[in-house]
C-alpha positions as a Python dict, from the first residue, in 0.01 Angstrom:
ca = {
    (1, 'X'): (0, 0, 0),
    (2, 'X'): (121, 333, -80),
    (3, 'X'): (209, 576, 228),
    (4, 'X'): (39, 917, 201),
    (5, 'X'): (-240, 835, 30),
    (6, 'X'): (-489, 1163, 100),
    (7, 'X'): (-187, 1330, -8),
    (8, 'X'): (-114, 1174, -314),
    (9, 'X'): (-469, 1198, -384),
    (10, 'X'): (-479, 1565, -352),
    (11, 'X'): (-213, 1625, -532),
    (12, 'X'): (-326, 1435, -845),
    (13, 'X'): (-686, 1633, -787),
    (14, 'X'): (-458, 1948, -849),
    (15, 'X'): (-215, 1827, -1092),
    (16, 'X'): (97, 1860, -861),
    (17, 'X'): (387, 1651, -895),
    (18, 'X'): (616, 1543, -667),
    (19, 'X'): (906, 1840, -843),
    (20, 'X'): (656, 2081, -761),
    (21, 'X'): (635, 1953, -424),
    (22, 'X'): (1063, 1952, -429),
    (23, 'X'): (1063, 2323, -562),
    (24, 'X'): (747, 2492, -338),
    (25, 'X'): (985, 2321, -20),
    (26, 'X'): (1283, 2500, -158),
    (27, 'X'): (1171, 2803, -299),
    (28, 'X'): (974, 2901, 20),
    (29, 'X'): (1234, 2717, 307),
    (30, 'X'): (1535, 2881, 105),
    (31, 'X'): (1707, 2491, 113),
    (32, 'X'): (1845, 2276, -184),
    (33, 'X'): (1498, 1985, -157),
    (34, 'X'): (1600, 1786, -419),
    (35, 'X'): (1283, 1528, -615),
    (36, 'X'): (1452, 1253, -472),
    (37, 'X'): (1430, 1376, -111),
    (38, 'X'): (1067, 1440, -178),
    (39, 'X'): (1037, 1062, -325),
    (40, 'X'): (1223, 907, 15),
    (41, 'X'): (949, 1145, 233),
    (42, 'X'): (671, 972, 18),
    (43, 'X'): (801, 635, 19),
    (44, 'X'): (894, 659, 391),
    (45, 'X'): (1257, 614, 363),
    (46, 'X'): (1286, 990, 543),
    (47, 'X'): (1063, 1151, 767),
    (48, 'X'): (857, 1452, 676),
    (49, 'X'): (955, 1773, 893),
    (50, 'X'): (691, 2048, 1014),
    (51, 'X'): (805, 2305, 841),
    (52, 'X'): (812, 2070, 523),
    (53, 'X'): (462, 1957, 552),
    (54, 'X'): (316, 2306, 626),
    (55, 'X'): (454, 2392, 330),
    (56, 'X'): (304, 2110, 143),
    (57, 'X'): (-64, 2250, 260),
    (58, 'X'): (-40, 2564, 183),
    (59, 'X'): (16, 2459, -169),
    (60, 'X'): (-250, 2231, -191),
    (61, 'X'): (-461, 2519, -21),
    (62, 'X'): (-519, 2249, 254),
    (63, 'X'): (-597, 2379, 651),
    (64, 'X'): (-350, 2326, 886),
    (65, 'X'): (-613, 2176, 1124),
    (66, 'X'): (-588, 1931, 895),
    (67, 'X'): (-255, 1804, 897),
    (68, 'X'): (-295, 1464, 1089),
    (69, 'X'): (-508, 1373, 780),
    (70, 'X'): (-267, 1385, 538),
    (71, 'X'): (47, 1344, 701),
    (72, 'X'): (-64, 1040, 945),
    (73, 'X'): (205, 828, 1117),
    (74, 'X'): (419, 610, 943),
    (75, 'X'): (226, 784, 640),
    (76, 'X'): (-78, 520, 667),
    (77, 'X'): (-422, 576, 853),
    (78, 'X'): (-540, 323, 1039),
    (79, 'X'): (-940, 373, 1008),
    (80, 'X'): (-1138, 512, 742),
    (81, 'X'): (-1091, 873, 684),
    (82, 'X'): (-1404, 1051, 426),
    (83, 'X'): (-1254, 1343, 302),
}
């Protein structure tokens, strides 16, 4: 099962790709977020960072409230979420 699935799912609804994802991190952090660092967040192999998944929202024009919904732990929910 793929990890971050709301996410992904949000991000196809707005045509966002993971290199937009890499260049919204480092255009607004001021850092060097490479496309591969963005595919080891999605595919668990590193762990997101606040900042980083803020950052991620506010692109997708997604509340912060909501943050536990697509950024769960381990990057898989455990119940049923309707979104």
């Amino acid at each position: 099962m793929k990890k971050f699935k709301l996410l992904r799912l949000k991000m196809y609804d707005q045509d966002v790709i993971q290199e937009d994802i890499a260049n919204h991190i480092a255009d607004t952090l001021g850092n060097n977020c490479s496309i591969s660092h963005v595919s080891d967040l999605f595919n668990g192999r590193s762990s997101w960072r606040m900042d980083e998944a803020y950052v991620v929202l506010d692109l997708l024009k997604v509340p912060h409230s909501e943050l536990h919904k697509y950024f769960p732990k381990d990057g898989e929910r455990s119940c049923y979420v309707q979104v």
